[in-house]
DSSP file (Angstrom, degrees, kcal/mol; ACC not computed):
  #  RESIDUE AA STRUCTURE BP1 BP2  ACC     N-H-->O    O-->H-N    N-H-->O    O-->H-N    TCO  KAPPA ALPHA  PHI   PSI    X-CA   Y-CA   Z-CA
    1    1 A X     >        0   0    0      0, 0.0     4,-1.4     0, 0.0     3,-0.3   0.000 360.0 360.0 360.0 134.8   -1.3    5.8   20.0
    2    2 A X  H >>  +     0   0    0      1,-0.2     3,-1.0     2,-0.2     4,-0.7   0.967 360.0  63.0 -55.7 -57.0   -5.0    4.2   20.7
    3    3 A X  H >4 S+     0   0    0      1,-0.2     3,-3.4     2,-0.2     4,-0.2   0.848  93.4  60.9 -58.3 -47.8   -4.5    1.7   18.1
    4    4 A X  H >4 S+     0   0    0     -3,-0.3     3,-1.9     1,-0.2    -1,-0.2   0.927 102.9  50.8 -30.8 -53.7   -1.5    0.2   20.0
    5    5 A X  H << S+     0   0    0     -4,-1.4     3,-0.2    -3,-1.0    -1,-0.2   0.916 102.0  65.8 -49.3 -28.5   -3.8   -0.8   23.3
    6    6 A X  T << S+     0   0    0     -3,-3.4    -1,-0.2    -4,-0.7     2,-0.2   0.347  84.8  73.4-102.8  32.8   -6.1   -2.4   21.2
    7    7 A X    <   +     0   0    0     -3,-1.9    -1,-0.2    -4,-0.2     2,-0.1  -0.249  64.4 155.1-137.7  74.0   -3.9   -5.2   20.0
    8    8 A X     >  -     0   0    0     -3,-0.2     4,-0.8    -2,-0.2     5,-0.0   0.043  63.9 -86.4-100.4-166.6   -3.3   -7.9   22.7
    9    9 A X  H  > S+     0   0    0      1,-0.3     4,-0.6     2,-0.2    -1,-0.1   0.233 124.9  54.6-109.6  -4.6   -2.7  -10.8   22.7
   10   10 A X  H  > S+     0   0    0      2,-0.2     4,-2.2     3,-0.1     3,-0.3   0.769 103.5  58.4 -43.3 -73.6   -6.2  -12.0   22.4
   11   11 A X  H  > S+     0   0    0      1,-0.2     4,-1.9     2,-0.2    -2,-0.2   0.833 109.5  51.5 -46.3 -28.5   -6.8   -9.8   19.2
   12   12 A X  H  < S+     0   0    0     -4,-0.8    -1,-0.2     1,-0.2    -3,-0.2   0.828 110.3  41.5 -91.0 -32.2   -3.6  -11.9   17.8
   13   13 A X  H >X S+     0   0    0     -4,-0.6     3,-1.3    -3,-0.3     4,-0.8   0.734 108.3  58.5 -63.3 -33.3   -4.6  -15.4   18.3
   14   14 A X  H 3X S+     0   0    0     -4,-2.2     4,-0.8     1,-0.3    -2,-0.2   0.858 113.8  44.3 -79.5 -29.4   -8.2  -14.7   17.2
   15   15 A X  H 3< S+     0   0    0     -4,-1.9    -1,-0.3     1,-0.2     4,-0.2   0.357 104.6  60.0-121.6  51.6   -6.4  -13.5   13.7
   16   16 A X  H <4 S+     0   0    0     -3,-1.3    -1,-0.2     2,-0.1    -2,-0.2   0.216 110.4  44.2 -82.1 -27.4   -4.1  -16.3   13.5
   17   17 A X  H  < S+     0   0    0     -4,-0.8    -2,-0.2     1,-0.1    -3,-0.1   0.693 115.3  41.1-115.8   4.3   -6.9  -18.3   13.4
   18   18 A X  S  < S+     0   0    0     -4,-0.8     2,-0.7    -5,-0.1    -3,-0.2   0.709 106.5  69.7 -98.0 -19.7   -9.2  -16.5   11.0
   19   19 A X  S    S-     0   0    0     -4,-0.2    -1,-0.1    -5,-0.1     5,-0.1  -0.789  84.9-127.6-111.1 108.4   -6.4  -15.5    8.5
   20   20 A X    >>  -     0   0    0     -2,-0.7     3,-1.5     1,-0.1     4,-1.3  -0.470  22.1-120.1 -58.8 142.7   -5.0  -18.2    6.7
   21   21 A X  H 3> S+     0   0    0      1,-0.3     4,-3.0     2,-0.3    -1,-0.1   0.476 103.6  63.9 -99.3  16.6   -1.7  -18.3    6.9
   22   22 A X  H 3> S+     0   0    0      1,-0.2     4,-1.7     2,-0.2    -1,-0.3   0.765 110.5  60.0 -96.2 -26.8    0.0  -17.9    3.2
   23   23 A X  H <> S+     0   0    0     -3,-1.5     4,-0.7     1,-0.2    -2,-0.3   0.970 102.8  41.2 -71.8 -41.0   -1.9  -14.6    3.8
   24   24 A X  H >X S+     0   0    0     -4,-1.3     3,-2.3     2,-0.2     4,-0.5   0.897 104.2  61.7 -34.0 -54.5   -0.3  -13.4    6.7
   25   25 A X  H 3< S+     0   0    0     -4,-3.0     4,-0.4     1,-0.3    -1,-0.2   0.967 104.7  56.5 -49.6 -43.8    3.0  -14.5    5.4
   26   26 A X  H 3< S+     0   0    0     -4,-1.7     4,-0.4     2,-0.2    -1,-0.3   0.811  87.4  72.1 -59.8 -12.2    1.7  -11.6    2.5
   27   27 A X  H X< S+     0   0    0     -3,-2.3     3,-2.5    -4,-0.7    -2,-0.2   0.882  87.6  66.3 -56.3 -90.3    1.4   -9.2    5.4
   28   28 A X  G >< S+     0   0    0     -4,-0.5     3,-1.8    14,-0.5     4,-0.4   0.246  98.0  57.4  28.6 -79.1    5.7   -9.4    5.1
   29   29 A X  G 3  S+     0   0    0     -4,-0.4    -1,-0.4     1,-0.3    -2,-0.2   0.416 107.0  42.1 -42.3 -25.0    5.4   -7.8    1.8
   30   30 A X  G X  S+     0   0    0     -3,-2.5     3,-1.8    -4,-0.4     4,-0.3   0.187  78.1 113.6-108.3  -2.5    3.7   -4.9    2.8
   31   31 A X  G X   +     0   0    0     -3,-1.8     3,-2.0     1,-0.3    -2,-0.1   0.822  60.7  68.1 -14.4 -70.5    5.4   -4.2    5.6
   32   32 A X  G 3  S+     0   0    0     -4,-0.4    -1,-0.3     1,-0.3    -3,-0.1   0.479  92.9  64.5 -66.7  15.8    6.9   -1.2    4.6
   33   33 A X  G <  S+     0   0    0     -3,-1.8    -1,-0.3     2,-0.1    -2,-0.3   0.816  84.9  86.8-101.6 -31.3    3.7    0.6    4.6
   34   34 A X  S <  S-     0   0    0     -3,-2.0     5,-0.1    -4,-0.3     3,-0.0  -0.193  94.1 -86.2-109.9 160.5    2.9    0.4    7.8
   35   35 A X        -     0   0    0      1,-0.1    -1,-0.3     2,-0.1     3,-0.1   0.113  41.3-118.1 -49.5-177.9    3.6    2.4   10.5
   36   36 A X  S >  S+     0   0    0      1,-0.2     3,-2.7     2,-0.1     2,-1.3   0.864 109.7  72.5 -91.5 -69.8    7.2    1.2   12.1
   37   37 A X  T 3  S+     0   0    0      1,-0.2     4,-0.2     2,-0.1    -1,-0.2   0.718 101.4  44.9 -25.5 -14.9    4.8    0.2   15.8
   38   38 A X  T 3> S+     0   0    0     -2,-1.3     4,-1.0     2,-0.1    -1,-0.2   0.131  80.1 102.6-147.9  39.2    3.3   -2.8   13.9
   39   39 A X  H <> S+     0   0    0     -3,-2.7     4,-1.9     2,-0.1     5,-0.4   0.961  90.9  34.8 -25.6 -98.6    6.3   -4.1   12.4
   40   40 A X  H  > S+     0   0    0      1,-0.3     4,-0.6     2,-0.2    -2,-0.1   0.590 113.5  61.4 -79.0 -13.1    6.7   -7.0   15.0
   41   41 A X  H  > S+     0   0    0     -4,-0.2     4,-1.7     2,-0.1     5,-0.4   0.916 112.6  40.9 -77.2 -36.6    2.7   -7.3   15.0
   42   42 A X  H  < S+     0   0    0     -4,-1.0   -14,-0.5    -3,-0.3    -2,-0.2   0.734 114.2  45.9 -40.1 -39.2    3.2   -8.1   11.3
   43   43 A X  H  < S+     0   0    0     -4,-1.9    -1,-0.2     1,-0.2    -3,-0.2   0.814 112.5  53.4 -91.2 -18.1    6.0  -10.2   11.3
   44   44 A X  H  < S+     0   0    0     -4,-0.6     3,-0.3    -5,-0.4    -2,-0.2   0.696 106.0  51.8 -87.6  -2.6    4.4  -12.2   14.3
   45   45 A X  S  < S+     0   0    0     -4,-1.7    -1,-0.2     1,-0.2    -3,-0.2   0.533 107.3  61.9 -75.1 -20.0    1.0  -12.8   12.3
   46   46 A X  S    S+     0   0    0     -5,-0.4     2,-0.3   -22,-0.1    -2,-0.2   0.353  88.7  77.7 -85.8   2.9    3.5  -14.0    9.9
   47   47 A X  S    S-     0   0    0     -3,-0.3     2,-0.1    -4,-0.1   -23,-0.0  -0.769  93.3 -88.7-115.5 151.6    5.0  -17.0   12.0
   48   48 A X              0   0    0     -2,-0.3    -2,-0.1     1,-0.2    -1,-0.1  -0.356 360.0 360.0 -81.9 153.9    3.2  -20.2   12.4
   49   49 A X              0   0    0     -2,-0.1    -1,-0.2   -33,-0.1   -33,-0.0   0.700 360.0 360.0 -69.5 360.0    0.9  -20.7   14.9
């Protein structure tokens, strides 16, 4: 899937540091909407920086 490529490890610091992080943590909640591939990008925007 395209989307996958486009979310390195660049893309993941840049929104660690735009997304505050008590939102991120809310990503966690929603989880189960997303496809199962961004799982572990979800729970790793959820961890502190």
């Amino acid at each position: 899937m395209k989307c996958k490529e486009n979310v390195t490890p660049e893309r993941l610091k840049h929104l660690k540091r735009t997304i505050p992080l008590n939102a991120r943590r809310e990503l966690l909640q929603d989880i189960r909407f997303v496809p199962e591939w961004m799982h572990s990008i979800f729970k790793e925007l959820a961890e502190e920086t």
